[in-house]
C-alpha positions as CSV (number, residue, x, y, z in Angstrom):
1,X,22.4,-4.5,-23.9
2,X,24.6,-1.3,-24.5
3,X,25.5,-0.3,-27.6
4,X,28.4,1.9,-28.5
5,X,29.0,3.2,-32.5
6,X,33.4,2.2,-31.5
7,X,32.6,-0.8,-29.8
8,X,29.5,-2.7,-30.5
9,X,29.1,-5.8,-28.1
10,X,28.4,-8.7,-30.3
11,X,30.8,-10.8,-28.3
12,X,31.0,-14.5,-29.3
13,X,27.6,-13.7,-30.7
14,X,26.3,-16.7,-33.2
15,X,24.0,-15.4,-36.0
16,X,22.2,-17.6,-38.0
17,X,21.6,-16.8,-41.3
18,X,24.3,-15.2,-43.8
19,X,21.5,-14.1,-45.8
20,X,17.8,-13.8,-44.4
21,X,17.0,-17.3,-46.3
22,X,20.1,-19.3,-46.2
23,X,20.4,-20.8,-42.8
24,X,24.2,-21.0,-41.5
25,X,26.0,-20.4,-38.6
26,X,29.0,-17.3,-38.6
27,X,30.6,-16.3,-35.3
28,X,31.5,-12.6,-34.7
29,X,34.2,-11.6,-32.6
30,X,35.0,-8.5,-30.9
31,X,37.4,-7.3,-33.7
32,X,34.9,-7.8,-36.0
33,X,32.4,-4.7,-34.2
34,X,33.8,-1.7,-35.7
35,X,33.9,-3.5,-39.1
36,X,30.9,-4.7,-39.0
37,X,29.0,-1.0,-38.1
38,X,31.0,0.8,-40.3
39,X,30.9,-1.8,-43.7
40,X,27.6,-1.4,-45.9
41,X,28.7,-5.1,-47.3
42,X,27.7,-6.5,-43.6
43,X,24.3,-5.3,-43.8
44,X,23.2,-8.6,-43.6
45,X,25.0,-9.5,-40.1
46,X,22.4,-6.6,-39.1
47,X,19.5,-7.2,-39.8
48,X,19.9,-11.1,-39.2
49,X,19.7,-10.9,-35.3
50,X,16.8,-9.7,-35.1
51,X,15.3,-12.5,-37.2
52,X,17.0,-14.7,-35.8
53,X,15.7,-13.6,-32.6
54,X,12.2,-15.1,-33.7
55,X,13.0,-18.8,-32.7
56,X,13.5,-18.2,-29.2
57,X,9.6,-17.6,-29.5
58,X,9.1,-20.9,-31.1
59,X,10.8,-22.5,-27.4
60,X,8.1,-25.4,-26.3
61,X,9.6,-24.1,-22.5
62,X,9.1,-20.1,-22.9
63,X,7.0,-18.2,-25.0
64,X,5.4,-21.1,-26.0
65,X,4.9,-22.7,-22.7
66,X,2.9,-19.0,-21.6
67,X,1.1,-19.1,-24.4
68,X,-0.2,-22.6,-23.9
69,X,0.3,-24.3,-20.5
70,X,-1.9,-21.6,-18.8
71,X,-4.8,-23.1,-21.3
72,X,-6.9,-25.8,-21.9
73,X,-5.1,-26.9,-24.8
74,X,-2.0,-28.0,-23.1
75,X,-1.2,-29.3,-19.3
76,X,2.0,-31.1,-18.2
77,X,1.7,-33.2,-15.3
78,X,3.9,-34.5,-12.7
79,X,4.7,-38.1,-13.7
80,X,6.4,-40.1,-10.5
81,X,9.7,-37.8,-10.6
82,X,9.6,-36.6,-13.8
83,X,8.3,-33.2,-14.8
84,X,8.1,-31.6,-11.2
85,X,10.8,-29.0,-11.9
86,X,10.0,-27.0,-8.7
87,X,6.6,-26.9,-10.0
88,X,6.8,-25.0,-12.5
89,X,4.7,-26.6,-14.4
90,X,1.7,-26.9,-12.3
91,X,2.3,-23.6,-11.7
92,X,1.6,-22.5,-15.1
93,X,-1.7,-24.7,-15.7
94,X,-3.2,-23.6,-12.5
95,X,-2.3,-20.1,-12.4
96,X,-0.3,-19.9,-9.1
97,X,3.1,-18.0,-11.0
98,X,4.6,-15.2,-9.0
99,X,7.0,-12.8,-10.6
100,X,10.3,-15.2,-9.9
101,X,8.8,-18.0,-12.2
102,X,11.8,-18.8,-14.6
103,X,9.3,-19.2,-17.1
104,X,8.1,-15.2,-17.0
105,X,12.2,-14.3,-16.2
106,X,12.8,-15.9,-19.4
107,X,10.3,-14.7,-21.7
108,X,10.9,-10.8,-20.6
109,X,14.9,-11.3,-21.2
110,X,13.8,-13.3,-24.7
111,X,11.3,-10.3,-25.8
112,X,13.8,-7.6,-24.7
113,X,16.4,-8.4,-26.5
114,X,14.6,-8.7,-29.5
115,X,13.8,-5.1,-29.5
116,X,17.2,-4.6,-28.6
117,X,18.4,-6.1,-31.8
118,X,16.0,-4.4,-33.8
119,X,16.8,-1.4,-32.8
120,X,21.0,-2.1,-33.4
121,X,19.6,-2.6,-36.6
122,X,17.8,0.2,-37.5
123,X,20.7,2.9,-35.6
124,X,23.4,1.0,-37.6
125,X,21.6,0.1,-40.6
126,X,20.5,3.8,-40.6
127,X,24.5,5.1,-40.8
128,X,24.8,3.4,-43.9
129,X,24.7,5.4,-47.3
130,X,20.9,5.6,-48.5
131,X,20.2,2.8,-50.8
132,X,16.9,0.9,-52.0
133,X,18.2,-2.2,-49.6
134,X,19.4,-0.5,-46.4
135,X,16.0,1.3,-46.7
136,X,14.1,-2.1,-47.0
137,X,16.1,-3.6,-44.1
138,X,15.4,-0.8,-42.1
139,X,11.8,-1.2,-42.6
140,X,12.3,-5.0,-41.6
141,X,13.8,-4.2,-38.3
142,X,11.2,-1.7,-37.4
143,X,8.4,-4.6,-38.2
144,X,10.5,-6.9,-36.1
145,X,10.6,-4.4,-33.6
146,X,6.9,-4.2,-33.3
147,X,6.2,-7.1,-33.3
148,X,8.2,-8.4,-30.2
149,X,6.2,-5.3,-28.6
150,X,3.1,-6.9,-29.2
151,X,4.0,-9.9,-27.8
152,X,5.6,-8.3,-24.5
153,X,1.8,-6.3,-24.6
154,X,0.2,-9.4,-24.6
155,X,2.0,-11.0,-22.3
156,X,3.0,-8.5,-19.8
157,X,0.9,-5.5,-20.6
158,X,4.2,-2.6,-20.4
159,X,7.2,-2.4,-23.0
160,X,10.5,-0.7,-21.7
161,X,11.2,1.4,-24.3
162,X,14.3,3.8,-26.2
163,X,14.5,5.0,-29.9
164,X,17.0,3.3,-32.0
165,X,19.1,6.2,-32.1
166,X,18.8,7.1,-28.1
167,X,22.4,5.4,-27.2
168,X,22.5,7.6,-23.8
169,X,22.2,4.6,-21.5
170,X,23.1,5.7,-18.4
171,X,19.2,6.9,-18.3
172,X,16.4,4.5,-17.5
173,X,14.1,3.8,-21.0
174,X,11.1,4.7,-20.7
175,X,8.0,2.6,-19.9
176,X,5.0,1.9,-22.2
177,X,2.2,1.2,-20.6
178,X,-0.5,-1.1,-22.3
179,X,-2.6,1.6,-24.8
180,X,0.6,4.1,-25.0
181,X,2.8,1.3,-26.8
182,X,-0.5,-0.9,-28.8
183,X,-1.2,2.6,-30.1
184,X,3.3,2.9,-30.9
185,X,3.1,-0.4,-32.5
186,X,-0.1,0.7,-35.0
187,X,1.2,3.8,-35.6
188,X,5.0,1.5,-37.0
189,X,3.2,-0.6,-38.9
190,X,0.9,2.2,-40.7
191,X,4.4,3.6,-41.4
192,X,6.2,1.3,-43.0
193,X,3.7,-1.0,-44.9
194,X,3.8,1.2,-48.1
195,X,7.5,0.3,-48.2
196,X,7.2,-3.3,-47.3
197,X,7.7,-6.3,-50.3
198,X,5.2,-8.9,-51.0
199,X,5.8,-12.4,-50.2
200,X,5.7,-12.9,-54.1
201,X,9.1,-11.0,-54.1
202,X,10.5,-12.2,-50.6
203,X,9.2,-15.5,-49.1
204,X,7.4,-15.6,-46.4
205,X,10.4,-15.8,-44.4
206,X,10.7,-12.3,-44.1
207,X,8.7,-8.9,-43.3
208,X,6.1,-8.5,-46.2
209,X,2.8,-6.2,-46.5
210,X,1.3,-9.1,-46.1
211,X,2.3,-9.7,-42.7
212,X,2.1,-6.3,-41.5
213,X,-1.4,-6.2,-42.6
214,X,-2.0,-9.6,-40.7
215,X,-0.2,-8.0,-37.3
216,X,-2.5,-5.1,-37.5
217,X,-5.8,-7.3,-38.1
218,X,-5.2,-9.0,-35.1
219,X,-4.0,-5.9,-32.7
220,X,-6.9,-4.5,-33.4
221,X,-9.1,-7.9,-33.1
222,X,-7.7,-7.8,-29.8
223,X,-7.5,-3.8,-29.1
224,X,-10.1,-3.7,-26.7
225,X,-8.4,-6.1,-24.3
226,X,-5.2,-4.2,-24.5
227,X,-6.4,-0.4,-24.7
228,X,-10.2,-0.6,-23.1
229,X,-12.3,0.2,-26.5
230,X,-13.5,-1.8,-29.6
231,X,-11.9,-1.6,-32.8
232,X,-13.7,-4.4,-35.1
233,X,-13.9,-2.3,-38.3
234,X,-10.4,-2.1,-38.6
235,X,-9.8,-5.5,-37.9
236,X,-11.8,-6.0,-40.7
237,X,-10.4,-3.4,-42.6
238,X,-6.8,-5.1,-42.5
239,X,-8.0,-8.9,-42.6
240,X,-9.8,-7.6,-45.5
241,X,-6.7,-6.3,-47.2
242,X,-4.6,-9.7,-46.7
243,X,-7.4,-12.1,-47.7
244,X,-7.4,-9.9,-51.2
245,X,-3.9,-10.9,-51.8
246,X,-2.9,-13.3,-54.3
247,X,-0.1,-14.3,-52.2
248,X,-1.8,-16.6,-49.8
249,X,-4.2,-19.5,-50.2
250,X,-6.4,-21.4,-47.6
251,X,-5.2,-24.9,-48.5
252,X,-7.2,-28.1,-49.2
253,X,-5.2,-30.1,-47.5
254,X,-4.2,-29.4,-43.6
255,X,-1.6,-31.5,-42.7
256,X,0.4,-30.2,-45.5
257,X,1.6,-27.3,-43.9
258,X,3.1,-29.3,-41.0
259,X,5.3,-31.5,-42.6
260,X,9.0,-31.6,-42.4
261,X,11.2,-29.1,-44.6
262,X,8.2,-27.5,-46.2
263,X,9.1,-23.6,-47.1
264,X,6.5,-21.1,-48.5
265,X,3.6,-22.9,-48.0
266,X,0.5,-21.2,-49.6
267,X,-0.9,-20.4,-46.3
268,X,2.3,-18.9,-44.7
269,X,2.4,-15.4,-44.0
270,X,5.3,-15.0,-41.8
271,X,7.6,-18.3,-41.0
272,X,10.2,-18.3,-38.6
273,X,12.3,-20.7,-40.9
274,X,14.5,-24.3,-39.2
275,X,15.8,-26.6,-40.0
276,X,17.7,-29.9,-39.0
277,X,20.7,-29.2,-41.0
278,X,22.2,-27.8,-38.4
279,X,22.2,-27.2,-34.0
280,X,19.9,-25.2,-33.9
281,X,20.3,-23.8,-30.4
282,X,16.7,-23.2,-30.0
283,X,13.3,-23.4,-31.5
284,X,11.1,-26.1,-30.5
285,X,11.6,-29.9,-31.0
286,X,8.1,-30.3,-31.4
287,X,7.6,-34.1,-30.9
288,X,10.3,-35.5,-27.9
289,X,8.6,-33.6,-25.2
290,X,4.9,-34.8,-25.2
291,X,5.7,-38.8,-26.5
292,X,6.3,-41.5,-24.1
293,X,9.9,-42.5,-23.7
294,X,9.3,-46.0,-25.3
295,X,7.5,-44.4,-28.6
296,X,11.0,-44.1,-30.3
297,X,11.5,-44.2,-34.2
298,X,14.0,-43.5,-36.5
299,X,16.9,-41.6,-35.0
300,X,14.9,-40.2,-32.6
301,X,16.2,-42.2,-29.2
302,X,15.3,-39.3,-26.4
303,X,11.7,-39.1,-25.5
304,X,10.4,-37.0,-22.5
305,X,6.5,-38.4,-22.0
306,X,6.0,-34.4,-20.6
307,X,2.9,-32.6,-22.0
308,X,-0.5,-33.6,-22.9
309,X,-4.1,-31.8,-23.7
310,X,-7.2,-31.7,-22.0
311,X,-10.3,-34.0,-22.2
312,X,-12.3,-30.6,-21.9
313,X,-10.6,-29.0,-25.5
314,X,-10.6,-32.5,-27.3
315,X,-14.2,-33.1,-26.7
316,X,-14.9,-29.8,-28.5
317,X,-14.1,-31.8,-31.9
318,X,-15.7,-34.0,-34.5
319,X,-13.7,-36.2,-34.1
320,X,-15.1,-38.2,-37.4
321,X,-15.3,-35.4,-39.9
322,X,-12.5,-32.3,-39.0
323,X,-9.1,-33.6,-40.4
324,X,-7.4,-31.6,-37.9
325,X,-8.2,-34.1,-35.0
326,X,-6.6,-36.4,-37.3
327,X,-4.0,-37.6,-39.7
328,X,-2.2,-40.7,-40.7
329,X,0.5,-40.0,-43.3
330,X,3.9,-40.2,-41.5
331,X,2.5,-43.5,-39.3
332,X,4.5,-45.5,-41.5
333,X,7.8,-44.1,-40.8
334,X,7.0,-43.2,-37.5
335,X,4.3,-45.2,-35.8
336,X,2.5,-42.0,-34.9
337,X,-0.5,-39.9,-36.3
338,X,-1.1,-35.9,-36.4
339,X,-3.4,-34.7,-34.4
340,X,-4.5,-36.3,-31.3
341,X,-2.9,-39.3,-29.6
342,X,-5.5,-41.5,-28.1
343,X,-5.1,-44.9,-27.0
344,X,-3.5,-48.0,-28.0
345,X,-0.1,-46.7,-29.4
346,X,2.0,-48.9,-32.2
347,X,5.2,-48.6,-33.7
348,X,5.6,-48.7,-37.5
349,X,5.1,-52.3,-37.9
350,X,1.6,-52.2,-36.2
351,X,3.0,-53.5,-32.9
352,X,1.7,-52.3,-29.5
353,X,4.0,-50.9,-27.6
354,X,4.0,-50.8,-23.3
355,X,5.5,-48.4,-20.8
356,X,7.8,-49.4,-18.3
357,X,6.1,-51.1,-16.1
358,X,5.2,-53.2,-19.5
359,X,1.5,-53.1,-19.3
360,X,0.2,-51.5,-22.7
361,X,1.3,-48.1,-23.6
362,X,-2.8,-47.0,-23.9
363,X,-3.4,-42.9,-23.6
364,X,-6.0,-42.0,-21.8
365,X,-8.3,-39.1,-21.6
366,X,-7.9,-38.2,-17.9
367,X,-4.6,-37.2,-16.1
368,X,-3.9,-36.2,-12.2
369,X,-1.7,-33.1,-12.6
370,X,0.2,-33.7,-9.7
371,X,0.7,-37.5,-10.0
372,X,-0.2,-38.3,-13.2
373,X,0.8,-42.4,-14.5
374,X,2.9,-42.5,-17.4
375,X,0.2,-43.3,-19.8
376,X,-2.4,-40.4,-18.7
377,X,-2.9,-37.3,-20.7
378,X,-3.2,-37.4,-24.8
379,X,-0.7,-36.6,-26.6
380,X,-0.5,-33.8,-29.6
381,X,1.7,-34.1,-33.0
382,X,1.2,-30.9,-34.7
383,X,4.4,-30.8,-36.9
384,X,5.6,-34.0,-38.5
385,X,9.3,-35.2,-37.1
386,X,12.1,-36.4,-40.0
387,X,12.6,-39.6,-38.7
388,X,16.2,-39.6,-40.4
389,X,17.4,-36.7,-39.0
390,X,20.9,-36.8,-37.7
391,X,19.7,-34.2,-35.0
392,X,16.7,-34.5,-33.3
393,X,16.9,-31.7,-31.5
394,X,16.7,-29.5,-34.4
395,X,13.4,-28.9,-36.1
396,X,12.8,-29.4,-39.7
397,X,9.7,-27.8,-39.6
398,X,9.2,-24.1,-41.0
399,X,6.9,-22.7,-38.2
400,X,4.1,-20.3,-38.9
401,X,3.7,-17.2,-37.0
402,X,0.9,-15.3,-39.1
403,X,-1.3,-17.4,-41.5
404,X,-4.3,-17.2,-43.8
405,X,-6.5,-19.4,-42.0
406,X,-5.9,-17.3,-39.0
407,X,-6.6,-14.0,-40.6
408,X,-9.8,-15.5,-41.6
409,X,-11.1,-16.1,-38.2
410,X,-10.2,-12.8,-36.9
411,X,-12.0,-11.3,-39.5
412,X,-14.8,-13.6,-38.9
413,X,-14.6,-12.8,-35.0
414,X,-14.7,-9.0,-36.0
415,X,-17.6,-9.3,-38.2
416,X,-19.4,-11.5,-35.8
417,X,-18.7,-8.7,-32.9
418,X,-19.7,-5.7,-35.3
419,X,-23.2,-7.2,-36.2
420,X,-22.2,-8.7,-39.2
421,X,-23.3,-12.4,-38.5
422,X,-24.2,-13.5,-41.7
423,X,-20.5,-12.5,-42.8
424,X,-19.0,-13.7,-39.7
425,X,-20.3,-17.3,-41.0
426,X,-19.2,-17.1,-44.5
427,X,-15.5,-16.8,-43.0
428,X,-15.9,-19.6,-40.9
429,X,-17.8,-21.9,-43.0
430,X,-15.1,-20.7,-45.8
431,X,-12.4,-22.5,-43.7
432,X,-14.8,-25.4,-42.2
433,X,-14.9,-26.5,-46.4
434,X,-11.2,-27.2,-46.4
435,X,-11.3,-29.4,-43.4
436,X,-13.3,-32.3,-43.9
437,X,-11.1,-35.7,-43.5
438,X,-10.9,-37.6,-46.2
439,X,-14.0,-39.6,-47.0
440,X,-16.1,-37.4,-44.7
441,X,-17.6,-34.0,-44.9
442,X,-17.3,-31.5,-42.0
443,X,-20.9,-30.0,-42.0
444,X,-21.2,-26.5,-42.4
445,X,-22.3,-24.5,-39.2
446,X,-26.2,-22.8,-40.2
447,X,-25.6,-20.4,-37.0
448,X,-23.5,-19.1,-34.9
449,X,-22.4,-17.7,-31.3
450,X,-19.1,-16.5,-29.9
451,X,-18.3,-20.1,-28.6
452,X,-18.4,-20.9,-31.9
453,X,-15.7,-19.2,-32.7
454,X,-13.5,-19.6,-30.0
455,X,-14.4,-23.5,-30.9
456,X,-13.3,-22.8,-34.6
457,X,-10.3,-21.3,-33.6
458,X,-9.0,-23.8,-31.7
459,X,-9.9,-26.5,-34.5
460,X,-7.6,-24.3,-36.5
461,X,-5.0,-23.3,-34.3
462,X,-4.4,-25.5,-31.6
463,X,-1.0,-26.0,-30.0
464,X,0.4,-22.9,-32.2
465,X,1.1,-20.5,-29.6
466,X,-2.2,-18.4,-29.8
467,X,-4.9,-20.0,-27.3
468,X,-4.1,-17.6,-24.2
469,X,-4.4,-14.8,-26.5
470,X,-7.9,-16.1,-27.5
471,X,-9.2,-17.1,-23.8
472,X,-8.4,-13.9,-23.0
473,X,-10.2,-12.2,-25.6
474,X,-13.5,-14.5,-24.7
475,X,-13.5,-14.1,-21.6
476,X,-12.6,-17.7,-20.7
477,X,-8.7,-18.3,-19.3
478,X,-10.0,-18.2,-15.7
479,X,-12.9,-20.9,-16.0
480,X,-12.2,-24.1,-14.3
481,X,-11.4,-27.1,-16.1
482,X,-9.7,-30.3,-15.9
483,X,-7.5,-30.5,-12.7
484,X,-7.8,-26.7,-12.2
485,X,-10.1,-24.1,-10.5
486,X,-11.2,-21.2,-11.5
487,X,-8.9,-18.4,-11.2
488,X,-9.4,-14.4,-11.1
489,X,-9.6,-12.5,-13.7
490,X,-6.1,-10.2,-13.4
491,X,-4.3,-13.7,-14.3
492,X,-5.1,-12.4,-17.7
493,X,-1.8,-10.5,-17.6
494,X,1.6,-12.3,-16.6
495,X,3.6,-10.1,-13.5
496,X,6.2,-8.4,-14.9
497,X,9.7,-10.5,-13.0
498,X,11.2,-9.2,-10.3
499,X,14.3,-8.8,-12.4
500,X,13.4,-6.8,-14.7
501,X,11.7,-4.4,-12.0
502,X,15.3,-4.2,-10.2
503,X,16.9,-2.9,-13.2
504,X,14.2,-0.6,-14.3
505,X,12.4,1.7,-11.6
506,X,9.6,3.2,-14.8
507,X,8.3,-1.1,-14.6
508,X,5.5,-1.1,-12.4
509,X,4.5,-4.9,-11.2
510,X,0.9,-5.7,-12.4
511,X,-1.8,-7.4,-9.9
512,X,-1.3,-11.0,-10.1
């Protein structure tokens, strides 16, 4: 995107949010650009973009899909004629992308021009008289701005790259390659957390210390993958200095944080906030693509019977005593559980319900990924559905992009890899006593290995966006599993798309 001080293109651009916690839609013209860069009072159409910008990560069919599909928490098979798409999802699960994938095409655009509108912030922001807020808002945008990097890191392992203030663009930006731009992104954050609010002051739904302590405890968790050398003290270092806040709390109760039109949860860091108040446009709807089209409730009339998990990641659970395999609080306005969908599925008024064909609508554990039946595959409900919403294609759910639980486990990981086993434990067992299902106790772990904590993680975690990041880091994306074969080890990177690589000579395509 070019941006010029006279004319900024913002064309028929929607924002959403008038202020960074009051969702609402505003349409900006053309004739609005040179008002809008030259007005302080518009500060707020600024640095809103880039926030903004945050739920096209949350999309169950992009970032998310990256993140997830290339795992063993989440496949989605082919189903008669639904869900072939040109293969693009089998594609994913068994590794067999290639730069054109509209997946990766998608992603790259997404993560670019979230930089993009970071940095239109901080230029434009930055011509505005010097005042406690533009300063603050500045600071925002730069945190945005690194963290989008991160993601394109982990993804793609090279940022494209041009100060905020560099608006020559008839020159090529520059190219970041893995180390250069992991090193850029510490060096941001160390920058502007002094100036950063607290979630106390702020919500969670915006840049805090909190969070950029939380993005740097897990850059450097996962430091040596991107930049080739070990950085576990530090990880420590700046778990360490979130888990001392008062602002966040490891909950009691896990389900609570994935209910409908819950804001500033105890264990939110940084939300990317929704809601069903209005079209969204994008963010995930959680629930219609993994339920089977007859498992409808309320208002909610368009299920997709799409993805499913893996018997290989389920069996890692006790499935008795972890209340994160299992929850039954919305079943009686919906018919469904949190957590895992197994079996026999019922409506709300304990009825079983069929598929099509109308023999009984029973989820099993196996699935054939490239003619699956409509009932193979269980299902996942991580965030709970309002089953009166008036659009069910707009979540209600607040989604978490850095939590306390999380930060936890990377420090427990980092300990563990330091030497610091008996510490490593404390963290996980620390998290393992808020999780026992009600009734039941979730036994406390009297050792531990590395599996272990990949294990924990995904107990914690799962279906949040953050499992390729973690097979990476354990060495385990590549391993067979269910319906797929093991797969070399430079699939840890994604290719960077052909696209982007005909627009930008500095790109150079990674070995996939």
């Amino acid at each position: 995107m070019k941006f010029n001080k006279f004319s900024l293109i913002i064309a028929l651009l929607t924002l959403i949010f008038t202020s960074c916690t009051d969702l609402k839609e505003e349409v900006l013209d053309e004739q609005l650009g040179s008002d809008l860069v030259n007005n302080p009072a518009n500060i707020d159409a600024l640095i809103n973009p880039p926030y903004a910008q945050l739920r096209r990560t949350l999309e169950w069919y992009d970032y998310w899909a990256l993140q997830q599909i290339s795992t063993d928490e989440t496949a989605f098979p082919t189903r008669g004629t639904d869900w072939f798409d040109n293969g693009a999802w089998q594609q994913l699960y068994l590794h067999t992308w290639t730069p054109d994938h509209i997946r990766l095409v998608d992603v790259w655009d997404v993560l670019g021009q979230g930089i993009s509108r970071s940095n239109t912030a901080i230029h434009y922001i930055g011509e505005f008289p010097e005042t406690a807020t533009t300063t603050q808002y500045i600071n925002e945008a730069r945190f945005l701005r690194a963290y989008y990097m991160y993601l394109m890191v982990d993804l793609f392992g090279q940022v494209p790259y041009r100060d905020a203030d560099d608006l020559d663009f008839s020159t090529l930006p520059e190219v970041k390659d893995r180390k250069t731009a992991t090193d850029f992104i510490i060096t941001e954050l160390k920058e502007i957390l002094p100036n950063l609010k607290t979630k106390a002051a702020v919500t969670s739904e915006r840049a805090t210390v909190g969070a950029a302590n939380a993005l740097l405890a897990k850059i450097y968790l996962n430091y040596q993958v991107y930049a080739g050398e070990p950085k576990w003290a530090d990880a420590i270092k700046y778990a360490d200095d979130v888990i001392s806040s008062s602002d966040y709390t490891v909950t009691n109760d896990y389900w609570s944080m994935f209910q409908y039109n819950v804001t500033n949860h105890p264990e939110f860091i940084l939300t990317c906030p929704m809601s069903d108040d209005f079209e969204m446009g994008s963010g995930s709807v959680w629930v219609n693509f993994t339920l089977h089209y007859n498992m409808t409730f309320g208002t909610y009339t368009s299920l997709w019977n799409g993805g499913c998990t893996t018997t290989d990641f389920v069996n890692t659970f006790d499935q008795v005593n972890d209340a994160r395999f299992y929850d039954s609080r919305i079943e009686s306005t919906t018919g469904l559980n949190q957590g895992f969908l197994i079996g026999q599925q019922y409506d709300m008024a304990g009825v079983p319900l069929k598929i099509r064909s109308g023999d009984p609508l029973i989820f099993t554990p196996d699935f054939t990924l490239g003619d699956a039946k409509e009932n193979e595959g269980i299902r996942v409900i991580k965030f709970a559905p309002n089953p009166a919403t008036t659009r069910q294609f707009s979540s209600p759910n607040d989604v978490p992009l850095l939590r306390i639980s999380d930060i936890y486990l990377v420090r427990a990981e980092a300990k563990f890899r330091n030497g610091d086993v008996t510490g490593a434990l404390a963290d996980i067992n620390y998290i393992r006593a808020r999780r026992s299902a009600t009734g039941k106790t979730l036994p406390a772990l009297t050792s531990l290995t590395v599996d272990d904590i990949l294990k924990e993680r995904g107990f914690e975690l799962y279906w949040e966006g953050f499992r390729r990041q973690d097979m990476v880091r354990f060495g385990k994306l590549n391993a067979a599993r269910q319906e797929k074969p093991a797969t070399d080890v430079k699939k840890n990177l994604y290719p960077i798309p052909t696209s982007a690589l005909d627009v930008n000579s500095n790109l150079k395509q990674n070995d996939y």
